[in-house]
N, C-alpha and C positions, 0 to 999 in steps of 0.2 A: 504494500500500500504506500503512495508515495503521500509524503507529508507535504500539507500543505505552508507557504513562508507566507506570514503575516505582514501583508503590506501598509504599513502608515499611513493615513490617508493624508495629501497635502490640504494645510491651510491653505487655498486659492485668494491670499491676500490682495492679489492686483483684480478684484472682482467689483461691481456696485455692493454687493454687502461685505465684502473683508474693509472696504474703505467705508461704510458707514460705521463699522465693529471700532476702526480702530480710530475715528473720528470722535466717538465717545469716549474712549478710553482715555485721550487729549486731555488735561486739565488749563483749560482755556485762562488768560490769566484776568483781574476784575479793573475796571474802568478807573477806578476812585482805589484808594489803598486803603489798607486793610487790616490792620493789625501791623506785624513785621514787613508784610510783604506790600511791596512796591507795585501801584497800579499803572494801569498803561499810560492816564494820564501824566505820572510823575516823571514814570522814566521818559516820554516824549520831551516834556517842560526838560529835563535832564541834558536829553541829546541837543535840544535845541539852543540852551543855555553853552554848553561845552562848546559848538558848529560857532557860536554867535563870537563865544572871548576870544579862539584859536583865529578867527576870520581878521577881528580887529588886532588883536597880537602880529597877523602877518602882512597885514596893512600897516601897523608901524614900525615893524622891522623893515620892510622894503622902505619906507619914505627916512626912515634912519640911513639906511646903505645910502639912498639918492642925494643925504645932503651932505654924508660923507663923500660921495666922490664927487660930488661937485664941489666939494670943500678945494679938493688936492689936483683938481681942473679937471675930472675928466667927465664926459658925458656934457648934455646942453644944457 
């Protein structure tokens, strides 16, 4: 009698329900914060704050270099 080998069945995760399955499984993160954890608003205000100082920081580094070498003649 040949015995039969027990096949695994595949999770078919690249399917419409392996992606609703694992869409819930997601812990979405909450708008407004929350106790310890940081909500989406904060961390946006966060990134935008950070985009805004490093922008103005390399605005006056450049206009620093420009009145330096226009100090020692070079450039218009």
């Amino acid at each position: 009698m040949a015995e039969e080998k027990k096949v695994a069945v595949k999770d078919h995760w690249f399917s419409i329900d392996g992606i609703r399955k694992e869409a819930k499984r997601v812990r979405w993160p909450h708008w407004k914060s929350e106790g310890n954890t940081a909500g989406i608003m904060q961390n946006t205000a966060e990134v935008l704050i950070f985009v805004c100082f490093f922008a103005l920081f390399f605005v006056a580094c450049e206009f620093v270099v420009t009145l330096l070498l226009k100090a020692i003649g070079i450039g218009a």
